[in-house]
Structure formats: C-alpha cells, structure tokens
KEKE-3310 file (N, C-alpha, C; in steps of 0.2 Angstrom, whole numbers, plus 5000, padded with zeros to 4 digits):
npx = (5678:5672:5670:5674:5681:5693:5698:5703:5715:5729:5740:5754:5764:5774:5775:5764:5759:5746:5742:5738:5729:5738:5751:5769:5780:5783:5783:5788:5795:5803:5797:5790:5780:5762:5745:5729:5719:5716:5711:5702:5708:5721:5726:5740:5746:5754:5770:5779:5770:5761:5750:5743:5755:5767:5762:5758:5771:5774:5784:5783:5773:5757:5744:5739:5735:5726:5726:5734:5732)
npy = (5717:5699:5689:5675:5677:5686:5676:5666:5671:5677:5689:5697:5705:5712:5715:5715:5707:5694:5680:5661:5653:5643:5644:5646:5655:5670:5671:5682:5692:5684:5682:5676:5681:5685:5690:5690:5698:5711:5723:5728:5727:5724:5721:5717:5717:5724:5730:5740:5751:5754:5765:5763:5753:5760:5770:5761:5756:5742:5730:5720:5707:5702:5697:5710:5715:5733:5739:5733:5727)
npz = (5482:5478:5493:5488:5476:5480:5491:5481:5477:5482:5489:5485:5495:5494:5479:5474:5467:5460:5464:5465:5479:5482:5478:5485:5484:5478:5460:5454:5462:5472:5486:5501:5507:5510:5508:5509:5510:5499:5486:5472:5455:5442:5426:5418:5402:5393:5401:5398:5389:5397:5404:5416:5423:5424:5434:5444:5447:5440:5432:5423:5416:5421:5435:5445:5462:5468:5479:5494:5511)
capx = (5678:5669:5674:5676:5686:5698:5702:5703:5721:5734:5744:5760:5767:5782:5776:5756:5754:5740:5742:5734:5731:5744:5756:5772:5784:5780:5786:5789:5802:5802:5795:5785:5775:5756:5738:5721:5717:5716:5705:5706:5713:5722:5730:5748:5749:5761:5769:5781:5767:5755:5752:5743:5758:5770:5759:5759:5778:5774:5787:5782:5763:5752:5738:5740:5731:5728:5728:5734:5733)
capy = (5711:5695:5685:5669:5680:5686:5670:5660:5673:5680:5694:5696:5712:5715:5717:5717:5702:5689:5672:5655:5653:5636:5646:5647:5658:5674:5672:5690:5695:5680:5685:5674:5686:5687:5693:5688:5706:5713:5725:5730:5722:5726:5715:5721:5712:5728:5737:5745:5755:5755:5771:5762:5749:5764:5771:5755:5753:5736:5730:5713:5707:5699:5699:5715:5721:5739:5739:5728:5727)
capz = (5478:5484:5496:5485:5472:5484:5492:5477:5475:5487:5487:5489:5501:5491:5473:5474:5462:5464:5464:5464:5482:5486:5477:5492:5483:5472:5457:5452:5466:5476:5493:5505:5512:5507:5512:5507:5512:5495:5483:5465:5451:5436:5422:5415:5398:5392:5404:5395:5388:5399:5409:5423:5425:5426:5439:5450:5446:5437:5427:5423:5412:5426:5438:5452:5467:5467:5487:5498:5518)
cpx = (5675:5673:5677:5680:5693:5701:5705:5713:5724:5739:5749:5762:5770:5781:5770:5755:5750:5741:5739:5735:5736:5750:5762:5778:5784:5785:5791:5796:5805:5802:5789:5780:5768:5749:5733:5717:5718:5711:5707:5711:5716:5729:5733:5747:5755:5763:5775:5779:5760:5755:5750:5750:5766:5766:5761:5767:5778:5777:5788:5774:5762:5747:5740:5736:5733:5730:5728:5735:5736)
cpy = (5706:5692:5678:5671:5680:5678:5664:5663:5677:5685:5696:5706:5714:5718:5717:5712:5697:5685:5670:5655:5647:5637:5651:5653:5666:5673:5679:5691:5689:5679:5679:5676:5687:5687:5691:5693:5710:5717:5728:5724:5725:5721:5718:5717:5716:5731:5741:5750:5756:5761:5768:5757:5754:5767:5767:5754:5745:5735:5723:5711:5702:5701:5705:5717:5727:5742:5732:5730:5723)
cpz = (5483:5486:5491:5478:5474:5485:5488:5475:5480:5483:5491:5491:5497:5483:5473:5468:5466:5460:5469:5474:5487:5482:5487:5489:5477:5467:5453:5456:5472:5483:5496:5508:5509:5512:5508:5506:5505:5492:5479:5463:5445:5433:5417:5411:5393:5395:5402:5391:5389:5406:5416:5429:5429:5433:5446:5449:5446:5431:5422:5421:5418:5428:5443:5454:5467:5477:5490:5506:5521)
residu = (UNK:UNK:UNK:UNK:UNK:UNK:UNK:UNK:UNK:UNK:UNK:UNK:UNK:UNK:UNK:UNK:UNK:UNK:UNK:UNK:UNK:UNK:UNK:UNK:UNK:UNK:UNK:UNK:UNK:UNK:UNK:UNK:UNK:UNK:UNK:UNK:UNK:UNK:UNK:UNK:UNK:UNK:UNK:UNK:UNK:UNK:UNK:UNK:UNK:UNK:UNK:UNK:UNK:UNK:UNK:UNK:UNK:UNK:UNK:UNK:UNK:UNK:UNK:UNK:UNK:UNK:UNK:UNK:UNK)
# end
C-alpha cells in the first residue's frame, strides 16, 4: 500500500478497522490502540454473508486491515 494511502488511515490493534487518521477512539470495540503499520484492505458491507468477513471474524460493515503490525 502507499505510503500516502496508509497514513491518511490508522488501524486499530484490537479489531483491524481503518479509520480517519484524527479519529481517538475506535468506534467498533472502543480501543485506543492503533498503528499506521498496516497492509490490505477489505470492505465489509454484509458480513453476515460474506465468507471473507467470517474469515476475518468481522462482525460489523466497514473499512479492515487484512494485516496489521
């Protein structure tokens, strides 16, 4: 991913969503914790019938990192 993609979105430890980078709270499980250090994307808009969202255990339509560091 490039660099100007990545930093424009942070990702949170605890749930692998990406958000806005001056967001302070994840909305999803509400965790402080986030990284810059991210790569892959993928965007839940049903995940109770999407095999990837099963997969990633995403329970919630959003933005997700597929790896984060």
């Amino acid at each position: 991913m490039s660099k100007r993609a990545s930093a424009r979105f942070k990702c949170c430890l605890k749930c692998k969503a990406l958000l806005l980078s001056q967001v302070s709270v994840c909305p999803n499980c509400k965790s402080t914790e986030f990284t810059f250090d991210w790569s892959g994307i993928a965007i839940v808009f049903d995940p109770e019938n999407s095999v990837i969202a099963k997969t990633l255990n995403i329970t919630k339509p959003g933005r997700y990192a597929i790896k984060c560091r």
